[in-house]
PDB file as gemmi writes it, atoms N, CA and C in Angstrom:
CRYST1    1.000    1.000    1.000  90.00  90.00  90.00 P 1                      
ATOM      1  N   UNK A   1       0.839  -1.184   0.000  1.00  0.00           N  
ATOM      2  CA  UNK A   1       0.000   0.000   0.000  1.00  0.00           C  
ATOM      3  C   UNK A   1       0.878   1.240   0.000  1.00  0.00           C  
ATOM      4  N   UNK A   2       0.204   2.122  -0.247  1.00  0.00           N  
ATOM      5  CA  UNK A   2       1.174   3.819  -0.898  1.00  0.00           C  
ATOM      6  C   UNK A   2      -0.069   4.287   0.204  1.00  0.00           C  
ATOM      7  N   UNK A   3       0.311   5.477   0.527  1.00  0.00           N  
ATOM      8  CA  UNK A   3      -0.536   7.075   1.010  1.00  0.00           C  
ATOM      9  C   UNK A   3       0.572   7.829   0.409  1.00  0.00           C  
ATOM     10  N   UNK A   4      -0.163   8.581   0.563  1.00  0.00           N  
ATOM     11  CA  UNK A   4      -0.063  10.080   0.200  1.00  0.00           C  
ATOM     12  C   UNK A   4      -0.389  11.424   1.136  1.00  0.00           C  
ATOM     13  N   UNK A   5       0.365  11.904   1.921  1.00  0.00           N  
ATOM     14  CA  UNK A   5      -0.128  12.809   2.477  1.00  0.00           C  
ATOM     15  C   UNK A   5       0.602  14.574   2.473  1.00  0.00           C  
ATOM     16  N   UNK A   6      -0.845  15.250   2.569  1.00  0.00           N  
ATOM     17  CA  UNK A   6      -0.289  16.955   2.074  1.00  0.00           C  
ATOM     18  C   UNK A   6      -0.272  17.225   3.153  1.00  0.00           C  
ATOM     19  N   UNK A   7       0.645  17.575   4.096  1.00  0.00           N  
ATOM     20  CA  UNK A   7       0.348  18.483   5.313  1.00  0.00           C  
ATOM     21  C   UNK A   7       0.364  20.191   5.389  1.00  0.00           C  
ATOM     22  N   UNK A   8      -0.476  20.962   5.357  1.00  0.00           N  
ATOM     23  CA  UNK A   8      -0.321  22.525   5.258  1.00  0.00           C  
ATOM     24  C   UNK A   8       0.139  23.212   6.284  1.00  0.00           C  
ATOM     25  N   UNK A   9       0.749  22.722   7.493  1.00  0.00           N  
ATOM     26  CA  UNK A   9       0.870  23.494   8.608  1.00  0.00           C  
ATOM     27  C   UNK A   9       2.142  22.119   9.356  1.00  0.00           C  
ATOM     28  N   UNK A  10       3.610  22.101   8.516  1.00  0.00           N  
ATOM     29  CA  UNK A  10       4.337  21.312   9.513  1.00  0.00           C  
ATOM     30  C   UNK A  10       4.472  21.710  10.548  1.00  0.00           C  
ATOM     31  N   UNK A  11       4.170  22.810  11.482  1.00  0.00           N  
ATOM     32  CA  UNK A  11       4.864  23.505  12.659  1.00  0.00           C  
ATOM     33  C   UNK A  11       4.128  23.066  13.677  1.00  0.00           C  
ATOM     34  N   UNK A  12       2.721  22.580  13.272  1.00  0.00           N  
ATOM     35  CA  UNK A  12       1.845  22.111  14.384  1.00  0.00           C  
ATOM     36  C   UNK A  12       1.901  21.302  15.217  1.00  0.00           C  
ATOM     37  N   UNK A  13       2.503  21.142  16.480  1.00  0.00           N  
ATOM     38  CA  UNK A  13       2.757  19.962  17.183  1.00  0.00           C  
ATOM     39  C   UNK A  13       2.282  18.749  17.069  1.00  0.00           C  
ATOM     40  N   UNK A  14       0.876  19.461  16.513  1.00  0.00           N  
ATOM     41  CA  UNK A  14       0.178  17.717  16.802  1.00  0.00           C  
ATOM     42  C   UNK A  14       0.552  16.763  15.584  1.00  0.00           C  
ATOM     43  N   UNK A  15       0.692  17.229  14.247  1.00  0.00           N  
ATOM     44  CA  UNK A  15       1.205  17.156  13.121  1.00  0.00           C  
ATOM     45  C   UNK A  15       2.867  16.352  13.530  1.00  0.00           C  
ATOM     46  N   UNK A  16       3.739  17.292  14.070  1.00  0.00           N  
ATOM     47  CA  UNK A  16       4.564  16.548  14.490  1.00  0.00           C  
ATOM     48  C   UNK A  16       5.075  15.598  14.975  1.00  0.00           C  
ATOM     49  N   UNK A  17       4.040  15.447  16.292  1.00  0.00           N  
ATOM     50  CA  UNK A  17       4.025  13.828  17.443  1.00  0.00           C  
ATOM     51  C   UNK A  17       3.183  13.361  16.467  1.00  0.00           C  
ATOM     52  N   UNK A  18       2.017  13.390  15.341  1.00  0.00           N  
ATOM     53  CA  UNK A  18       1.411  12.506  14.647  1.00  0.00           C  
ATOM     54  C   UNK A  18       3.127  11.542  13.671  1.00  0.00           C  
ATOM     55  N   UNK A  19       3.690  12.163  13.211  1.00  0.00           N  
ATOM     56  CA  UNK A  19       4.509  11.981  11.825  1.00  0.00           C  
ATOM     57  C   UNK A  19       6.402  11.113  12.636  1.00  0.00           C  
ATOM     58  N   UNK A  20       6.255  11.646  13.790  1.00  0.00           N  
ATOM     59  CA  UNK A  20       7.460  11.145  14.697  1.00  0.00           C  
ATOM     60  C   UNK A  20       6.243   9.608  14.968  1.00  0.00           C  
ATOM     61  N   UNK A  21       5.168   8.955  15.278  1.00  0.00           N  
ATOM     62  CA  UNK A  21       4.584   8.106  15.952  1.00  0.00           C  
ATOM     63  C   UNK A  21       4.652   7.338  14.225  1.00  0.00           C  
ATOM     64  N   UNK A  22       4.478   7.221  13.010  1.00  0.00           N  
ATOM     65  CA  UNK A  22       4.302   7.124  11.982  1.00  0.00           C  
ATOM     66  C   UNK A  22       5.625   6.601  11.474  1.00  0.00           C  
ATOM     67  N   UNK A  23       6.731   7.135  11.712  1.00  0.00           N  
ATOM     68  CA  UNK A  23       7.925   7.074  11.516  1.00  0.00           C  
ATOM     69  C   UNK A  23       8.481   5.554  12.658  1.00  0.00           C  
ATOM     70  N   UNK A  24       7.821   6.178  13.467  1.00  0.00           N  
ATOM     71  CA  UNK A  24       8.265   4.742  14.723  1.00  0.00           C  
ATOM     72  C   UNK A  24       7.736   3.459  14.072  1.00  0.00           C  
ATOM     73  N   UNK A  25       7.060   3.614  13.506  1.00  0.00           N  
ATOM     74  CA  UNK A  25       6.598   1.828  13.305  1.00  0.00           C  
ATOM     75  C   UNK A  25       7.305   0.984  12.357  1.00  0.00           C  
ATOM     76  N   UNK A  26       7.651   0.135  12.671  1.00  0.00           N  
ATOM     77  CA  UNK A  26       8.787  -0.879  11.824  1.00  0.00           C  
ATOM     78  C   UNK A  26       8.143  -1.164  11.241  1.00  0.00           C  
ATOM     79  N   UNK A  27       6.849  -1.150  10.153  1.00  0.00           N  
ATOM     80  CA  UNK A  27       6.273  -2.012   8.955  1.00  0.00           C  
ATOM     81  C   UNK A  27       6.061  -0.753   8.191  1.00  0.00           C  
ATOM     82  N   UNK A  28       6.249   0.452   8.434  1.00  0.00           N  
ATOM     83  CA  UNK A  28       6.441   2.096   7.400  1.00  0.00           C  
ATOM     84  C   UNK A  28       7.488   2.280   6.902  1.00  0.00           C  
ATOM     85  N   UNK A  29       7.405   2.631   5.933  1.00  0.00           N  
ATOM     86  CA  UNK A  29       8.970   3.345   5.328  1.00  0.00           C  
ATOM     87  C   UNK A  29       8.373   5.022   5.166  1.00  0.00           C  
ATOM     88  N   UNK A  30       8.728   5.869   5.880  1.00  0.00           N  
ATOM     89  CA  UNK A  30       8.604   7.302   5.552  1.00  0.00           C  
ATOM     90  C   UNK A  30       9.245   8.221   4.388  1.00  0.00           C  
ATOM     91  N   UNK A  31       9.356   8.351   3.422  1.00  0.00           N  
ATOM     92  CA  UNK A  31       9.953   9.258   2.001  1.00  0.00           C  
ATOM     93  C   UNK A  31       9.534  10.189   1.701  1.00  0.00           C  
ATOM     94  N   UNK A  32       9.897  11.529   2.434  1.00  0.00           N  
ATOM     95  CA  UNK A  32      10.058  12.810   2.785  1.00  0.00           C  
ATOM     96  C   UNK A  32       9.899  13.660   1.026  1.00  0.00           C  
ATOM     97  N   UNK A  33       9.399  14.391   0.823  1.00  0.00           N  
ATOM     98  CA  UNK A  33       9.595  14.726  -0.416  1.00  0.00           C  
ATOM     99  C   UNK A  33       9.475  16.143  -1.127  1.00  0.00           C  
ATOM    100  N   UNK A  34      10.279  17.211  -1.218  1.00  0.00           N  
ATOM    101  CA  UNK A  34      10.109  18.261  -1.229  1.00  0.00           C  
ATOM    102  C   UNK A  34       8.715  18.698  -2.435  1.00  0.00           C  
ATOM    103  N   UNK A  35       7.744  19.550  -2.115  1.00  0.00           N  
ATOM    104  CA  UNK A  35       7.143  20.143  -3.607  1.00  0.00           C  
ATOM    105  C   UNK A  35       7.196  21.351  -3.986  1.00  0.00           C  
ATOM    106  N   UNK A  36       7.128  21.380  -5.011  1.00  0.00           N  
ATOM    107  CA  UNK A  36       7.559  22.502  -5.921  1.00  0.00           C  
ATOM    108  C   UNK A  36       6.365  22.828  -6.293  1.00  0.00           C  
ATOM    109  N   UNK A  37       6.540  24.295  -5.622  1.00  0.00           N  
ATOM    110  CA  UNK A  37       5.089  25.472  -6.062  1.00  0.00           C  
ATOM    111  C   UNK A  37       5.818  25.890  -8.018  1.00  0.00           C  
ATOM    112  N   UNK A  38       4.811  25.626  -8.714  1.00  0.00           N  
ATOM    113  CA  UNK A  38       4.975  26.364 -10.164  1.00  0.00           C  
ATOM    114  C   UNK A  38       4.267  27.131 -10.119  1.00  0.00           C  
ATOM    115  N   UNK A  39       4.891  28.356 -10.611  1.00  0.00           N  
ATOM    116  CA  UNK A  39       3.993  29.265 -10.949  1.00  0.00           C  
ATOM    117  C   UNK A  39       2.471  29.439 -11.346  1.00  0.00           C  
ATOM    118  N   UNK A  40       1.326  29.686 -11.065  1.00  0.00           N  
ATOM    119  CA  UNK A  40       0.693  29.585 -12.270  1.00  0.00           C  
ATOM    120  C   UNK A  40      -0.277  30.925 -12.379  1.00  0.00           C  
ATOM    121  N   UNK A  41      -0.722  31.096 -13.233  1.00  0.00           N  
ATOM    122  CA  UNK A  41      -1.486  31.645 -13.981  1.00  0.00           C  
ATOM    123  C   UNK A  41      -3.325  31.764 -13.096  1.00  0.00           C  
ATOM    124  N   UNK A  42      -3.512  33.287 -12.670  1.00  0.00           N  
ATOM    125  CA  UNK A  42      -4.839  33.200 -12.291  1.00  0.00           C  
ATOM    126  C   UNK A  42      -6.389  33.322 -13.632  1.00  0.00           C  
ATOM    127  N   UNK A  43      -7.520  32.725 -13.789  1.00  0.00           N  
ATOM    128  CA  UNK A  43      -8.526  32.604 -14.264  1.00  0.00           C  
ATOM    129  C   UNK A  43      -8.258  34.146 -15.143  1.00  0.00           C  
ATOM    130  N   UNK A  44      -8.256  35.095 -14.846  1.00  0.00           N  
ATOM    131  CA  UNK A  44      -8.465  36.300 -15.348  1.00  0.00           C  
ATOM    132  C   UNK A  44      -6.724  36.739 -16.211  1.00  0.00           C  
ATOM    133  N   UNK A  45      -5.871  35.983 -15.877  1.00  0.00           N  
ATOM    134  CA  UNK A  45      -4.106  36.449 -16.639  1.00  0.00           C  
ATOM    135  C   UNK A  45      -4.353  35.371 -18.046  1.00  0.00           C  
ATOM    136  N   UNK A  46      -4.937  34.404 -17.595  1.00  0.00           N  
ATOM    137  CA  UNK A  46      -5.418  33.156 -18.858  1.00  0.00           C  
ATOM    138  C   UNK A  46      -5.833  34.030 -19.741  1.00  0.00           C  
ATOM    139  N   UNK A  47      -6.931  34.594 -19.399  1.00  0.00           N  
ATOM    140  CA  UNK A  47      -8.557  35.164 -20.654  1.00  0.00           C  
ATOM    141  C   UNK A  47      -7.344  36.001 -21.414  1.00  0.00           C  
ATOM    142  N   UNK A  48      -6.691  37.010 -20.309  1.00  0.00           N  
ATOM    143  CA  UNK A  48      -5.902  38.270 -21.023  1.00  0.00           C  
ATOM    144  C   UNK A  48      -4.640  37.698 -21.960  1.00  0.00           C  
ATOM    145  N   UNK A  49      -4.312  36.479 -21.512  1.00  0.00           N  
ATOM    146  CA  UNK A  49      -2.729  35.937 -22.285  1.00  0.00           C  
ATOM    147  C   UNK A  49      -3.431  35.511 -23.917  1.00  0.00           C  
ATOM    148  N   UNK A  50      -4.713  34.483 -23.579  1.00  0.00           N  
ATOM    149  CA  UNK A  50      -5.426  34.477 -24.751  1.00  0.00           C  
ATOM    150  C   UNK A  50      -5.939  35.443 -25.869  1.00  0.00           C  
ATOM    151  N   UNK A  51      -6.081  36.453 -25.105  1.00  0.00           N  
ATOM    152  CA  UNK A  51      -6.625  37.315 -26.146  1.00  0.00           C  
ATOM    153  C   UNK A  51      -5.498  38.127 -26.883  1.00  0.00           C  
ATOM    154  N   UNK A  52      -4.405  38.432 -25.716  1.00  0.00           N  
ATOM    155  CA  UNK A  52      -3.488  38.896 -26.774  1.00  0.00           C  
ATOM    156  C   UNK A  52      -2.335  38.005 -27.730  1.00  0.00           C  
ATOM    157  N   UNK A  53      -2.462  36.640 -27.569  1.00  0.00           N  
ATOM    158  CA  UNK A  53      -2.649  36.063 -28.320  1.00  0.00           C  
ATOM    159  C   UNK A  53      -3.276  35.594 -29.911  1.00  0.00           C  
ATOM    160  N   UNK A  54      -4.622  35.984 -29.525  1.00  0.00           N  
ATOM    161  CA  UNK A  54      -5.199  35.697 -30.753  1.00  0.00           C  
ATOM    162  C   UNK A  54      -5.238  37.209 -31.518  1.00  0.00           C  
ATOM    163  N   UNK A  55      -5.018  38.154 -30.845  1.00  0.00           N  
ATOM    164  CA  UNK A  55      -4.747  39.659 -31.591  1.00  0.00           C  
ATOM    165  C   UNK A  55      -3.536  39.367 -32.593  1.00  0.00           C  
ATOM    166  N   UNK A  56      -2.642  38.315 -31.683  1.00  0.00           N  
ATOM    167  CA  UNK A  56      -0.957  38.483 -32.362  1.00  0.00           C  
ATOM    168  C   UNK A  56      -1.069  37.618 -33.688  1.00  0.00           C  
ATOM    169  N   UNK A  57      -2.062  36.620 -33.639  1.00  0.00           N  
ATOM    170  CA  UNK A  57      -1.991  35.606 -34.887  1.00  0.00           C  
ATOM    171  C   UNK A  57      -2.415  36.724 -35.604  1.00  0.00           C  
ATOM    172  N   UNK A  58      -3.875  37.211 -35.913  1.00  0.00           N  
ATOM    173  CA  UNK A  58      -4.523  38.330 -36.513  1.00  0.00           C  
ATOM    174  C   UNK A  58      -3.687  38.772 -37.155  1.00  0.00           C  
ATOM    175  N   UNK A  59      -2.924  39.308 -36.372  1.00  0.00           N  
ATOM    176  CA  UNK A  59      -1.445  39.994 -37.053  1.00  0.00           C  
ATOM    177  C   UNK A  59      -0.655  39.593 -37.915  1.00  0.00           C  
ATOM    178  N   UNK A  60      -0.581  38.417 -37.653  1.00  0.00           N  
ATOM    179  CA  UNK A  60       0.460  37.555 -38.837  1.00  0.00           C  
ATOM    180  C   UNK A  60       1.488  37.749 -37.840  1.00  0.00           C  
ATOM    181  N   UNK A  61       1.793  37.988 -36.617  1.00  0.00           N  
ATOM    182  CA  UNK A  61       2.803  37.513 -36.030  1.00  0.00           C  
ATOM    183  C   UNK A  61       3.553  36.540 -35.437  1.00  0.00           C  
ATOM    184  N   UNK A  62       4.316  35.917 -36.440  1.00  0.00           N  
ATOM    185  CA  UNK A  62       4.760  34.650 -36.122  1.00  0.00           C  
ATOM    186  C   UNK A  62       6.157  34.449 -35.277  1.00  0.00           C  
ATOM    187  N   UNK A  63       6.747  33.772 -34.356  1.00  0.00           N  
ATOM    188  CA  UNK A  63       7.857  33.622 -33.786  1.00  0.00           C  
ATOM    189  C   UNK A  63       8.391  32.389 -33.751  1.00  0.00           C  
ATOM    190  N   UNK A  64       9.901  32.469 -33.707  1.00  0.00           N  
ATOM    191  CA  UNK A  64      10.454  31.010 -33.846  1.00  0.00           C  
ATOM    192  C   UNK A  64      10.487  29.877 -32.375  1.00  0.00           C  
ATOM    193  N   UNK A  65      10.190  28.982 -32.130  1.00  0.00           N  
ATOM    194  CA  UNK A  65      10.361  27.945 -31.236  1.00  0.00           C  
ATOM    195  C   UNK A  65      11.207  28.236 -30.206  1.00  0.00           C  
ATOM    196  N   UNK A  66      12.574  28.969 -30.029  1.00  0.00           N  
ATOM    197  CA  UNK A  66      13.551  29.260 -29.441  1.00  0.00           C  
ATOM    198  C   UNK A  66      13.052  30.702 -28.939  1.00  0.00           C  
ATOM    199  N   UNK A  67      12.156  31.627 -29.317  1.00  0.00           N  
ATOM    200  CA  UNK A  67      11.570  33.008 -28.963  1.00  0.00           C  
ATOM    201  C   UNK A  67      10.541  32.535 -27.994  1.00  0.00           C  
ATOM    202  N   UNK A  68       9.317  31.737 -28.879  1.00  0.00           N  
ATOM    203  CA  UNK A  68       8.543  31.499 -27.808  1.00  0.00           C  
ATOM    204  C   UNK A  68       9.013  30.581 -26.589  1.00  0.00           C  
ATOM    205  N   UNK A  69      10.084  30.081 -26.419  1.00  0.00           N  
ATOM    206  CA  UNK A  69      10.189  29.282 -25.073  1.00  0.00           C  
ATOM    207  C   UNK A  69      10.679  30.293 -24.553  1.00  0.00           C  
ATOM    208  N   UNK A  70      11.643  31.628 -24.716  1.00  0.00           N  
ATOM    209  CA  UNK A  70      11.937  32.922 -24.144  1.00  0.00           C  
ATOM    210  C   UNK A  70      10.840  33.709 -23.526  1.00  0.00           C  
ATOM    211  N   UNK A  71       9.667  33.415 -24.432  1.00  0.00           N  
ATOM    212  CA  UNK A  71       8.722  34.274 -23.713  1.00  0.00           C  
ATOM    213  C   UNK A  71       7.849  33.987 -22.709  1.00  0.00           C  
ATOM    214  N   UNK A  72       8.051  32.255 -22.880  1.00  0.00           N  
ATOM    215  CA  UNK A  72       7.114  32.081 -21.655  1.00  0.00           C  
ATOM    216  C   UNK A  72       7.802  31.860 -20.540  1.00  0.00           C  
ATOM    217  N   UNK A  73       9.056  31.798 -20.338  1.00  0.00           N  
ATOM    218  CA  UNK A  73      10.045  31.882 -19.302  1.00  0.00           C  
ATOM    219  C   UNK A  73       9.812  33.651 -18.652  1.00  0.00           C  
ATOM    220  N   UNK A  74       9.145  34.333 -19.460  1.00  0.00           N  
ATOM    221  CA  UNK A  74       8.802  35.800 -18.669  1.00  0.00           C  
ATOM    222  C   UNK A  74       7.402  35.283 -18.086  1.00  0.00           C  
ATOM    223  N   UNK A  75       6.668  34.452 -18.375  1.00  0.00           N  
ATOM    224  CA  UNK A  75       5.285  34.950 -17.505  1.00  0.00           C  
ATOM    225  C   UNK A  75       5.602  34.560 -16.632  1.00  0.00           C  
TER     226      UNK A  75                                                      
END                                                                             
């Protein structure tokens, strides 16, 4: 069997003596695992990235593969 668990608050004692009692048991293996916040994008930066987007095709503005991975390394 696997779990999976998100904890939002490591500092919480009880969280703590829960995960030290978890760790004690000889039939667990515990694998600690850092996560990585990505950036993302709120509901309303989407609509606006889209639209100026589809203004830019309109345009005939085209960019090479090596530009656009430049540009999305800015959002």
């Amino acid at each position: 069997m696997a779990f999976t668990l998100h904890i939002t608050d490591s500092t919480n004692p009880k969280v703590l003596a829960f995960m030290e009692y978890v760790k004690s048991l000889d039939f667990v293996n515990v694998i600690e695992e850092e996560i990585v916040n990505y950036p993302t994008l709120s509901d309303q930066e989407i609509i606006d990235r889209v639209l100026i987007t589809r203004q830019e095709i309109k345009e005939d503005k085209l960019i090479t593969q090596e530009a656009l991975i430049e540009k999305i390394k800015k959002w």
